[in-house]
ChimeraX commands (.cxc) that place a marker at each C-alpha (Angstrom):
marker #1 position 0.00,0.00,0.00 radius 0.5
marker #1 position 1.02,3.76,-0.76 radius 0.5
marker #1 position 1.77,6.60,1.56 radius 0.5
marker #1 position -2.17,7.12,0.81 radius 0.5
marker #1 position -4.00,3.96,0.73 radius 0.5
marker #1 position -3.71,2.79,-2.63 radius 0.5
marker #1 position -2.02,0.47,-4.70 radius 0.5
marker #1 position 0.51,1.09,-7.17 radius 0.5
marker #1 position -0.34,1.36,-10.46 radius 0.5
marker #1 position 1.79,-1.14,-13.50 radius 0.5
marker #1 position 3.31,-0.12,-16.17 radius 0.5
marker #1 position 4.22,-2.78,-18.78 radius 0.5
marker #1 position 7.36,-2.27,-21.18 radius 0.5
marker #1 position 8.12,-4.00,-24.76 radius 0.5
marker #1 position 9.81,-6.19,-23.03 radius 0.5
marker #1 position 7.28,-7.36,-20.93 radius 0.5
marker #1 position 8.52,-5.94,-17.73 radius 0.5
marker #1 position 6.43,-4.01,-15.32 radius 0.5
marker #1 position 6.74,-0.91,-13.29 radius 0.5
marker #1 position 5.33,-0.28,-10.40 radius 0.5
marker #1 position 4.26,4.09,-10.07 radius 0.5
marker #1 position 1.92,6.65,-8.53 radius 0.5
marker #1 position -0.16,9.23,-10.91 radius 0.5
marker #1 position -1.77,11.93,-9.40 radius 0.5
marker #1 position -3.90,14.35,-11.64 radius 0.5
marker #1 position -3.37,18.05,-12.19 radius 0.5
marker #1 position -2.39,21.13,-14.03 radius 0.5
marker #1 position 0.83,21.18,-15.82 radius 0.5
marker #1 position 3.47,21.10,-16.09 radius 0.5
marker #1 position 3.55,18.24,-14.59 radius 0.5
marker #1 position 5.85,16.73,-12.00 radius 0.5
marker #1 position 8.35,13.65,-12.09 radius 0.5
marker #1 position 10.28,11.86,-9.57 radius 0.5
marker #1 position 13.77,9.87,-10.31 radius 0.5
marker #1 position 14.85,8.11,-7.34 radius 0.5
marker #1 position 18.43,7.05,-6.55 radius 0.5
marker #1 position 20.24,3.54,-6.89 radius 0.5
marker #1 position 18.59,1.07,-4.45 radius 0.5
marker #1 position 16.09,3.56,-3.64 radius 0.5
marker #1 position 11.96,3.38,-4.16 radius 0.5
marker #1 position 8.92,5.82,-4.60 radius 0.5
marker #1 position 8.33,5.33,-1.22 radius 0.5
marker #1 position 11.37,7.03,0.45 radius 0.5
marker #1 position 10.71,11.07,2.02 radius 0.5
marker #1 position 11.46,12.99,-0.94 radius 0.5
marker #1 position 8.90,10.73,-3.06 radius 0.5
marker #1 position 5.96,11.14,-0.81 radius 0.5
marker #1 position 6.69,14.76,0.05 radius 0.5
marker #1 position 6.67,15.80,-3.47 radius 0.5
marker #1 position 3.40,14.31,-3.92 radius 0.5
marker #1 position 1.60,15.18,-1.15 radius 0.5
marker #1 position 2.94,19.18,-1.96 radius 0.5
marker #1 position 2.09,18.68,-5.54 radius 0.5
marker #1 position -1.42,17.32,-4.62 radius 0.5
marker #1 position -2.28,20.33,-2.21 radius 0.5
marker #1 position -0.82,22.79,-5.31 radius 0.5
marker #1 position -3.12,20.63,-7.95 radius 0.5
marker #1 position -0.01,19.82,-9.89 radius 0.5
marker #1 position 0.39,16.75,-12.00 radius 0.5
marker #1 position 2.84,14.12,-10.16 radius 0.5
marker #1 position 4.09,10.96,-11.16 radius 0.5
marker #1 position 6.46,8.62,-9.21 radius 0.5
marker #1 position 8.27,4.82,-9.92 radius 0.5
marker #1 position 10.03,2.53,-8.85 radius 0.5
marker #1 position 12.75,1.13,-11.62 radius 0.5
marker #1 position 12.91,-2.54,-12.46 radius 0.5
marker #1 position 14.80,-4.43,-9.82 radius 0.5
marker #1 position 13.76,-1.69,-6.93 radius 0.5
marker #1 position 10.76,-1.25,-4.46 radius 0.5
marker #1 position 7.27,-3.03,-6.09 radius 0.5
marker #1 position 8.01,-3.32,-9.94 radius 0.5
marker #1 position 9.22,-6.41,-11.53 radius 0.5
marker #1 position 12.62,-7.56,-12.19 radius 0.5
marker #1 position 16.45,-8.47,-10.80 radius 0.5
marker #1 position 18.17,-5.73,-9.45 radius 0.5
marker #1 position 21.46,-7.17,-10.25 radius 0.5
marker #1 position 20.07,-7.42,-13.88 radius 0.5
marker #1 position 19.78,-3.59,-14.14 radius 0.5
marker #1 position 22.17,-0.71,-16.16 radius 0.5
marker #1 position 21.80,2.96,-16.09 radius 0.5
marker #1 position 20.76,2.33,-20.27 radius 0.5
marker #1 position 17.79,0.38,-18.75 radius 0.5
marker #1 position 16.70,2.55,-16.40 radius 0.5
marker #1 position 17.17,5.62,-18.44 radius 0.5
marker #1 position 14.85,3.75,-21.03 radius 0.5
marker #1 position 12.58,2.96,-18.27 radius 0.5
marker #1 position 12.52,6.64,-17.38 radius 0.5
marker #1 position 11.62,7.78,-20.99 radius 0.5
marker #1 position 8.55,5.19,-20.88 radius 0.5
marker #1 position 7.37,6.89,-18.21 radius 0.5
marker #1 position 7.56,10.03,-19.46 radius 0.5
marker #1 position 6.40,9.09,-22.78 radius 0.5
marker #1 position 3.26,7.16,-21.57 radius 0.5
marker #1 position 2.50,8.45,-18.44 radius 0.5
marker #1 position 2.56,11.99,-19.14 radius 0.5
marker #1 position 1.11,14.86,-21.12 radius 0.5
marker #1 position 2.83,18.61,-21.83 radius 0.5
marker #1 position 5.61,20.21,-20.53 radius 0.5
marker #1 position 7.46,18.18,-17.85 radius 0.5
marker #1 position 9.64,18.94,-14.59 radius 0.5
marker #1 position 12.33,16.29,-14.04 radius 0.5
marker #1 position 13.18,16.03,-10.33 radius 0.5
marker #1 position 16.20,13.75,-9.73 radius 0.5
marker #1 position 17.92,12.01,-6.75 radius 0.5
marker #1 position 21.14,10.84,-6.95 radius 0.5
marker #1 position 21.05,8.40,-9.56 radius 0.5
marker #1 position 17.89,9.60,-10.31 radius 0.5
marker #1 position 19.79,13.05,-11.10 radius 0.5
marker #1 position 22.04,11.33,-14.19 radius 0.5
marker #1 position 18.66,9.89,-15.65 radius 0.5
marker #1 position 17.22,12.94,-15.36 radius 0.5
marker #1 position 19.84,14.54,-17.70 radius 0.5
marker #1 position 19.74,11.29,-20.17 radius 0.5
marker #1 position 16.21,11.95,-20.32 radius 0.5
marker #1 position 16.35,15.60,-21.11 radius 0.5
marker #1 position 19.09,15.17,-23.55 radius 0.5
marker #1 position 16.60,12.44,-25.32 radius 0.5
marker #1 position 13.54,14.60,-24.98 radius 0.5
marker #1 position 14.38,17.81,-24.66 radius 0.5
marker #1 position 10.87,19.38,-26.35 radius 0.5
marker #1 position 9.19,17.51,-23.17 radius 0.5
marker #1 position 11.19,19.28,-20.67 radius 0.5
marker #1 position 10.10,22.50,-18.71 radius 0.5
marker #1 position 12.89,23.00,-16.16 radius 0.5
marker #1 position 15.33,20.03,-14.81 radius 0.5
marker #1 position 15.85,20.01,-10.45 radius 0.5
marker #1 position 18.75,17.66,-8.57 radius 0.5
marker #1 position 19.64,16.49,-5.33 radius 0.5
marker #1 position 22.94,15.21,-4.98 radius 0.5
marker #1 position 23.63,14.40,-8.67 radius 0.5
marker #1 position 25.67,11.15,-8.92 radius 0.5
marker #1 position 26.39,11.39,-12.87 radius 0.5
marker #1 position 28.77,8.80,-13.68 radius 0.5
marker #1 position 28.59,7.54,-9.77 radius 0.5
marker #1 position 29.47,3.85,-11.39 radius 0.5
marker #1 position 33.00,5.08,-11.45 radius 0.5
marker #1 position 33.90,7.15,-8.92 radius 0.5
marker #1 position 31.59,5.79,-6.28 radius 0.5
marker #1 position 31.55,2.05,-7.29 radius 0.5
marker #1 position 34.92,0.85,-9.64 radius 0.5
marker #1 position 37.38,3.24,-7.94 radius 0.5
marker #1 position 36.25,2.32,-4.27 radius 0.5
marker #1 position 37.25,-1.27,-5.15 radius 0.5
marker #1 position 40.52,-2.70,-4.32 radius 0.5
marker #1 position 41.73,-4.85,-6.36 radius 0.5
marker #1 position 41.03,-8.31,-4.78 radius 0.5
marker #1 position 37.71,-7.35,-5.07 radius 0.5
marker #1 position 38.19,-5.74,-8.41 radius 0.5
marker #1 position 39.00,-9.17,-9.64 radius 0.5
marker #1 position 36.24,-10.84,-7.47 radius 0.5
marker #1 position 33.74,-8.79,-9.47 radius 0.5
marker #1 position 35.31,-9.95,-12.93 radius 0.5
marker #1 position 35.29,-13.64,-12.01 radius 0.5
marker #1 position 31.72,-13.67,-9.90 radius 0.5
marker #1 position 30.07,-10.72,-12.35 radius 0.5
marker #1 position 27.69,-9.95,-8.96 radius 0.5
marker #1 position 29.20,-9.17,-5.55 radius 0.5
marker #1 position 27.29,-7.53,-2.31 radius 0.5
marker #1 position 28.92,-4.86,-0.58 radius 0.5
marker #1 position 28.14,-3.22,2.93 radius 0.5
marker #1 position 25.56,0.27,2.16 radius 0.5
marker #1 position 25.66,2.47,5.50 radius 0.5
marker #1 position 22.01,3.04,4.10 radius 0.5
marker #1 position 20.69,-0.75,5.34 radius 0.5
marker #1 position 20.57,-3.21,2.69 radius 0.5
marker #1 position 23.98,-4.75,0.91 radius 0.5
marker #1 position 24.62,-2.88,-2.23 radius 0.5
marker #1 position 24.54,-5.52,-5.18 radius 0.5
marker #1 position 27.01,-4.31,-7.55 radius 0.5
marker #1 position 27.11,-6.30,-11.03 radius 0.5
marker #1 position 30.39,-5.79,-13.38 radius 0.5
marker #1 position 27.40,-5.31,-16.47 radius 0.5
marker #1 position 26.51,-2.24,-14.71 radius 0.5
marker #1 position 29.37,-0.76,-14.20 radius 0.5
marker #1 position 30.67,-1.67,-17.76 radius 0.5
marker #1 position 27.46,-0.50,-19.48 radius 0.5
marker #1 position 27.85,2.74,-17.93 radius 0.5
marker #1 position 30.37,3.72,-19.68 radius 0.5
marker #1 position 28.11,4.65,-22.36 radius 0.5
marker #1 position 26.33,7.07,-20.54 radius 0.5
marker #1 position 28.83,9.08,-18.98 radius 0.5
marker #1 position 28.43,12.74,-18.83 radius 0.5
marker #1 position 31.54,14.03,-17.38 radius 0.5
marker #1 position 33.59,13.28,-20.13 radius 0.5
marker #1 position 31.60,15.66,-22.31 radius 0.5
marker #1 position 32.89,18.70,-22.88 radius 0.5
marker #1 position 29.00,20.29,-23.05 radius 0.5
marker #1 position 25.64,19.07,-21.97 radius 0.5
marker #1 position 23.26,20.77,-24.85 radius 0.5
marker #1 position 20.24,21.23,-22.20 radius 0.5
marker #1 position 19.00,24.98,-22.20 radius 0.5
marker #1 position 15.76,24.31,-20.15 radius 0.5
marker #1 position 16.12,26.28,-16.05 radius 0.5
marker #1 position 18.83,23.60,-13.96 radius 0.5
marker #1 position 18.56,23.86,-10.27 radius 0.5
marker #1 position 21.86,21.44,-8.79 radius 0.5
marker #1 position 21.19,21.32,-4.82 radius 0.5
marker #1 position 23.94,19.55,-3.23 radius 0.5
marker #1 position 25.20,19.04,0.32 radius 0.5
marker #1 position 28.84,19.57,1.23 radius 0.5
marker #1 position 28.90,17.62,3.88 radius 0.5
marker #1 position 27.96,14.31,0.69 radius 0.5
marker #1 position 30.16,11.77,1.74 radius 0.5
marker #1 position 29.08,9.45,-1.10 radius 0.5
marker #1 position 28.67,12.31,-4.19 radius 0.5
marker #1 position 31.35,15.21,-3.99 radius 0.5
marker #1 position 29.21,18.52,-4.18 radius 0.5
marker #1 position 31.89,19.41,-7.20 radius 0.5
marker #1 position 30.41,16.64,-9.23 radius 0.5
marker #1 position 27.16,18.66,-9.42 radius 0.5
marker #1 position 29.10,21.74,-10.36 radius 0.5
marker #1 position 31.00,20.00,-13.17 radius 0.5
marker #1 position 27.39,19.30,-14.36 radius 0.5
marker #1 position 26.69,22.69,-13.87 radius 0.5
marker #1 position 29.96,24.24,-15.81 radius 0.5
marker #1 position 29.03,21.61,-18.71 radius 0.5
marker #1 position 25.11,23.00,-19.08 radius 0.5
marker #1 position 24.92,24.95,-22.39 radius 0.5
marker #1 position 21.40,26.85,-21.30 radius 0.5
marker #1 position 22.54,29.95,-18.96 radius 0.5
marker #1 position 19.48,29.54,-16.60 radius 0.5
marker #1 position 21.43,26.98,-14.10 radius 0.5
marker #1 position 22.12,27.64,-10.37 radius 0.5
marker #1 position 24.17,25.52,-7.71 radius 0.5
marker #1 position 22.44,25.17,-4.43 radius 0.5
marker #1 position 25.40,24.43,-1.48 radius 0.5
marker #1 position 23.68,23.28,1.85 radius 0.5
marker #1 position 26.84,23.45,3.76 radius 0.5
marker #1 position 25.65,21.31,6.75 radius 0.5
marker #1 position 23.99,18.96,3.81 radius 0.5
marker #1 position 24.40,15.17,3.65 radius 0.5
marker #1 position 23.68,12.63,0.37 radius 0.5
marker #1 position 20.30,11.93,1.57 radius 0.5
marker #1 position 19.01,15.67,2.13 radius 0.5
marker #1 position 15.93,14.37,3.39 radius 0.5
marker #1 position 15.97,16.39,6.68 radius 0.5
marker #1 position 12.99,18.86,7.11 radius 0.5
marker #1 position 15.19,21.89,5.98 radius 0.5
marker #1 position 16.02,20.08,3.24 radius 0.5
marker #1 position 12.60,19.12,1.89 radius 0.5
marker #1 position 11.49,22.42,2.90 radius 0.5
marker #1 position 14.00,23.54,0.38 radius 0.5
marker #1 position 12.95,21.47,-2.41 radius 0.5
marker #1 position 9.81,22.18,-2.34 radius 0.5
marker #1 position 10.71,25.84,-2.40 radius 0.5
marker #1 position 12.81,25.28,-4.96 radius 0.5
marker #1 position 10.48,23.17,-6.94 radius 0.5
marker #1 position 7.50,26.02,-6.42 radius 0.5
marker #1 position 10.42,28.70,-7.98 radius 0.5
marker #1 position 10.42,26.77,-11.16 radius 0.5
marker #1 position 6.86,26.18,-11.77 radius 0.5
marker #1 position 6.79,29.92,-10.73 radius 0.5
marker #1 position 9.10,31.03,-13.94 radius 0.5
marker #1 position 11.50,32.20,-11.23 radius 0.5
marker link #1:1,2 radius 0.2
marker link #1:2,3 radius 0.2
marker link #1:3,4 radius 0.2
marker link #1:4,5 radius 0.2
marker link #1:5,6 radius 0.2
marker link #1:6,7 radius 0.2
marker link #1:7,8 radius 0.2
marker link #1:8,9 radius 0.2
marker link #1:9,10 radius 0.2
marker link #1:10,11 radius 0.2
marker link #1:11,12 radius 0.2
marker link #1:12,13 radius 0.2
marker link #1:13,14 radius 0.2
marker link #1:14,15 radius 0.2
marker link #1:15,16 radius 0.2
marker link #1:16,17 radius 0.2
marker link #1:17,18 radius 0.2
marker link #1:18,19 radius 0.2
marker link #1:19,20 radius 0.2
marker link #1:20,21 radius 0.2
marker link #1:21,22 radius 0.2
marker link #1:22,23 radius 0.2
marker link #1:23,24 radius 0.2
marker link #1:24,25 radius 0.2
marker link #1:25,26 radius 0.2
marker link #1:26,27 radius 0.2
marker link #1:27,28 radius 0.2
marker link #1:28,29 radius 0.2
marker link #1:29,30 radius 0.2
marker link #1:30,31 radius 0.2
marker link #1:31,32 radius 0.2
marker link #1:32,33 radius 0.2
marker link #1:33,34 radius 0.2
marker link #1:34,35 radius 0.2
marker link #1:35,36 radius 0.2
marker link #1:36,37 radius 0.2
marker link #1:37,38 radius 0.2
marker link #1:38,39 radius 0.2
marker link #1:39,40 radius 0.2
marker link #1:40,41 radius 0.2
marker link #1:41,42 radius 0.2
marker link #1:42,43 radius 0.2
marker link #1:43,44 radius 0.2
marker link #1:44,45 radius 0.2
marker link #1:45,46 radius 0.2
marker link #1:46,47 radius 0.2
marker link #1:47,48 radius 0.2
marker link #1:48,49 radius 0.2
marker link #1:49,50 radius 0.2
marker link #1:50,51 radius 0.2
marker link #1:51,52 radius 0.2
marker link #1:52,53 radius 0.2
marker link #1:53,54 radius 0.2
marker link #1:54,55 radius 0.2
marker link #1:55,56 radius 0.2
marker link #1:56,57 radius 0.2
marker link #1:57,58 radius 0.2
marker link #1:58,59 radius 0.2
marker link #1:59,60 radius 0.2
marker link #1:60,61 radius 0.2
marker link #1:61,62 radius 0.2
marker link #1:62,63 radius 0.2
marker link #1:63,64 radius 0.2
marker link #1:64,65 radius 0.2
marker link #1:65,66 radius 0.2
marker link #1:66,67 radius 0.2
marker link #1:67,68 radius 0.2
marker link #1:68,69 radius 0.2
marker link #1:69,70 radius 0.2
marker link #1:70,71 radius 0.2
marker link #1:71,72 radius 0.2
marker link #1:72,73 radius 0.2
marker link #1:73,74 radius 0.2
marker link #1:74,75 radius 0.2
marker link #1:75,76 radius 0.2
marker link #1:76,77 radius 0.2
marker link #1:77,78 radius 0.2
marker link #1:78,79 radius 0.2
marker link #1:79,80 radius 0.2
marker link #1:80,81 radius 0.2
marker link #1:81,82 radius 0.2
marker link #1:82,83 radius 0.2
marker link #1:83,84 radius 0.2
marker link #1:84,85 radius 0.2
marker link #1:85,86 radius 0.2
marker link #1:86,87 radius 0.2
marker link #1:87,88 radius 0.2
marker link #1:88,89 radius 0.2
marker link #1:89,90 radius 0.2
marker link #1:90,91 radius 0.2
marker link #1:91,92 radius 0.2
marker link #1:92,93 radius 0.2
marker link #1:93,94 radius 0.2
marker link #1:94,95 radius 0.2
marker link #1:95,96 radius 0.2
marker link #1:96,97 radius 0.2
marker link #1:97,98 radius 0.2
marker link #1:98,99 radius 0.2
marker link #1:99,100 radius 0.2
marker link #1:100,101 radius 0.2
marker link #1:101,102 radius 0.2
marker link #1:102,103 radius 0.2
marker link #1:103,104 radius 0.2
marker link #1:104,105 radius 0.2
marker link #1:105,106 radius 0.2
marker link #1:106,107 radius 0.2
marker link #1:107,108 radius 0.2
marker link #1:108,109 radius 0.2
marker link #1:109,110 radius 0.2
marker link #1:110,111 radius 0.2
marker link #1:111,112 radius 0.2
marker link #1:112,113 radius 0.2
marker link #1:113,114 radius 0.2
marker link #1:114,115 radius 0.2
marker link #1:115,116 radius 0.2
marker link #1:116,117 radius 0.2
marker link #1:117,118 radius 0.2
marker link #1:118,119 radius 0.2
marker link #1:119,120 radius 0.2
marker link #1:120,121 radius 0.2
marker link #1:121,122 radius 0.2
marker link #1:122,123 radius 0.2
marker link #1:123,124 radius 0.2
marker link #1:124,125 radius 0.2
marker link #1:125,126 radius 0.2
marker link #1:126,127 radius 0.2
marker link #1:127,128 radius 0.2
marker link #1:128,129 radius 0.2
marker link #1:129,130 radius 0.2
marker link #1:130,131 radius 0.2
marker link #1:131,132 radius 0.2
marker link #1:132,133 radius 0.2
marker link #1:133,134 radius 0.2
marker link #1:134,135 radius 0.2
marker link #1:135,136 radius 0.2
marker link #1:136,137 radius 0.2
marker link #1:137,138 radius 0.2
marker link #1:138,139 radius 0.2
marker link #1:139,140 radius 0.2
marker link #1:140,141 radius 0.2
marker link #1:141,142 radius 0.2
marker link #1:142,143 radius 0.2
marker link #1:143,144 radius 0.2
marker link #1:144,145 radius 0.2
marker link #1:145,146 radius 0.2
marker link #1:146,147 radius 0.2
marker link #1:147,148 radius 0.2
marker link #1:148,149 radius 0.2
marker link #1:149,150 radius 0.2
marker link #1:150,151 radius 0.2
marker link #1:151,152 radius 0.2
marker link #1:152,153 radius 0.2
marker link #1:153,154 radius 0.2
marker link #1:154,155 radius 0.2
marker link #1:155,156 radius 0.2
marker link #1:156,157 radius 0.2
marker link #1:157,158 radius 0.2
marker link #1:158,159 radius 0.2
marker link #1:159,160 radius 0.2
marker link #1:160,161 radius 0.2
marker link #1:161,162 radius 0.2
marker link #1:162,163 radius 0.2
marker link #1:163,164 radius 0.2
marker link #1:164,165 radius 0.2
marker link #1:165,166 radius 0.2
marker link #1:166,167 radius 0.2
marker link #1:167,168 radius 0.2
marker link #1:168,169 radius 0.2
marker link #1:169,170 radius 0.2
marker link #1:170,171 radius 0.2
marker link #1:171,172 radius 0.2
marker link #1:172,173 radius 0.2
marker link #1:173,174 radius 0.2
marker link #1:174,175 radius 0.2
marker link #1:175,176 radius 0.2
marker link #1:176,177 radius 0.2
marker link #1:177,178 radius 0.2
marker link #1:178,179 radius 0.2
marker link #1:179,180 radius 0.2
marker link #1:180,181 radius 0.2
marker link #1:181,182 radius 0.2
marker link #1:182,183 radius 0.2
marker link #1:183,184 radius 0.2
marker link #1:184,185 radius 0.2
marker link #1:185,186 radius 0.2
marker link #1:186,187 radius 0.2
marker link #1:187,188 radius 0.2
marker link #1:188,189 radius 0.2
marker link #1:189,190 radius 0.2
marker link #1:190,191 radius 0.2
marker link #1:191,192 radius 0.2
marker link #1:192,193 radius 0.2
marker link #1:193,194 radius 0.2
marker link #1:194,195 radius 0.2
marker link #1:195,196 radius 0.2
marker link #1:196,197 radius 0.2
marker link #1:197,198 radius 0.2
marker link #1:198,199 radius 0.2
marker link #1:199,200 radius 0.2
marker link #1:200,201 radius 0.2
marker link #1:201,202 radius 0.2
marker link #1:202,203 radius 0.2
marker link #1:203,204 radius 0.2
marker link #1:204,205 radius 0.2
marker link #1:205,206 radius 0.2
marker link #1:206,207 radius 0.2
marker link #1:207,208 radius 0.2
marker link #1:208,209 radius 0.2
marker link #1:209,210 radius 0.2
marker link #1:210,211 radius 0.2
marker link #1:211,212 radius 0.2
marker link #1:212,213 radius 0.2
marker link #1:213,214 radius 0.2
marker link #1:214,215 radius 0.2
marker link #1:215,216 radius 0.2
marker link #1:216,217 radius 0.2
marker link #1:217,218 radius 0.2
marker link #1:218,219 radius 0.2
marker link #1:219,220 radius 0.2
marker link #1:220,221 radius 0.2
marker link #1:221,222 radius 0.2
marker link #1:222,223 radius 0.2
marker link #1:223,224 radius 0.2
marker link #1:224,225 radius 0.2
marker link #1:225,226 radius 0.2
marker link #1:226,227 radius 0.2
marker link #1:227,228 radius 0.2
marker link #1:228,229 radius 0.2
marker link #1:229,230 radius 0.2
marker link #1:230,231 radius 0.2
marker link #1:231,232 radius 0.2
marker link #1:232,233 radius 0.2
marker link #1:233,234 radius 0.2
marker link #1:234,235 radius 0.2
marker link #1:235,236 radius 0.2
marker link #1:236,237 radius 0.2
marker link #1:237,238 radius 0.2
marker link #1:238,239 radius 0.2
marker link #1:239,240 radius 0.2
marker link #1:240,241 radius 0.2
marker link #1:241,242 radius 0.2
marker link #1:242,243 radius 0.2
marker link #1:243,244 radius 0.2
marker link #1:244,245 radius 0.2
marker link #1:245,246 radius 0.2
marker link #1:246,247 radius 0.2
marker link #1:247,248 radius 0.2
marker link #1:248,249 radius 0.2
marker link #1:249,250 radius 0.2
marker link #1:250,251 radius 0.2
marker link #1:251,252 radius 0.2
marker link #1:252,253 radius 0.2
marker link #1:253,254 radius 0.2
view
């Protein structure tokens, strides 16, 4: 069961897969939630969103990719290509008109993937600790080399997450990845308002790597928000205070 009462709604793909999301009606532009690696619709950002969305009248929609929360699938089958394909169904088929992207983590890099693919669809883009190209920095280079070499021979390993559950880490996502990388761009052609919010206290994201984003954005309306006292999660009140804020600015024109 939801935050309020009700069942998730599926989505099924070409492929047969199904995801698991939340619609709720309104005006647009509408609203969509990316959640981060390992994370679900069900998490404080999610429901926050759509409970200030509902009491605005704004359109909202939020998922779960395949392999997380209540949609289908192995998470240890999954690749940012996937889910960035998974986050383009959504927007394709689940919504109507202009479009606000909110991303988490994770959700942040498919966020950009999905403007760069649909850019007509896009209204304004907002982050939260952006982890673009986190398979590298936060998952290969964090590996020693025993375990390096444990992931080539086993292709899935478990590591410890200070967040609960193991993190599954397969070598196809890592290698996959690689096609998707942002960093190495010298430009990001996405012109739509950015808002970056990032805390400097991150210990899993460095707050640069949303400024790098930021320094890469071709459109001139794009603004770095540094909570100083801000971890990876930012899901303290202050924090979602500031979202929402944030989020209210954009739909705003401001």
């Amino acid at each position: 069961m939801s935050l309020f009462g009700v069942r998730p709604d599926r989505l099924t793909l070409t492929d047969g897969a199904t995801l698991a999301y939340h619609r709720s009606p309104g005006a647009a532009p509408g609203v969509v939630f990316l959640g981060g690696f390992t994370s679900d619709m069900t998490g404080a950002k999610a429901t926050t969103l759509e409970r200030w969305c509902r009491g605005r009248g704004q359109a909202f929609v939020r998922f779960d990719y395949s392999g997380h929360g209540a949609s289908g699938g192995q998470f240890a089958d999954g690749t940012i290509g996937r889910w960035a394909d998974e986050a383009l169904a959504v927007l394709d088929r689940l919504t109507e008109g202009p479009q606000i992207l909110v991303g988490s983590s994770m959700g942040a890099w498919l966020m950009l993937l999905t403007a760069l693919a649909r850019p007509e669809r896009i209204k304004a883009l907002l982050s939260l600790a952006c982890a673009a190209d986190f398979t590298d920095y936060l998952l290969w280079e964090r590996l020693d080399e025993n375990l390096r070499e444990r992931l080539r021979r086993e292709r899935v390993i478990s590591l410890p997450s200070s967040y609960g559950e193991p993190y599954i880490i397969a070598l196809n996502l890592i290698e996959e990845a690689e096609q998707h990388r942002l960093l190495n761009r010298t430009e990001l052609p996405i012109t739509c308002p950015v808002r970056l919010i990032h805390g400097m206290r991150d210990a899993d994201v460095p707050w640069r790597i949303s400024l790098q984003v930021m320094e890469r954005l071709t459109g001139s309306d794009a603004r770095l928000i540094l909570v100083k006292d801000g971890e990876h999660t930012l899901s303290r009140e202050q924090d979602l205070l500031l979202l929402t804020r944030t989020l209210g600015d954009l739909l705003d024109g401001r």
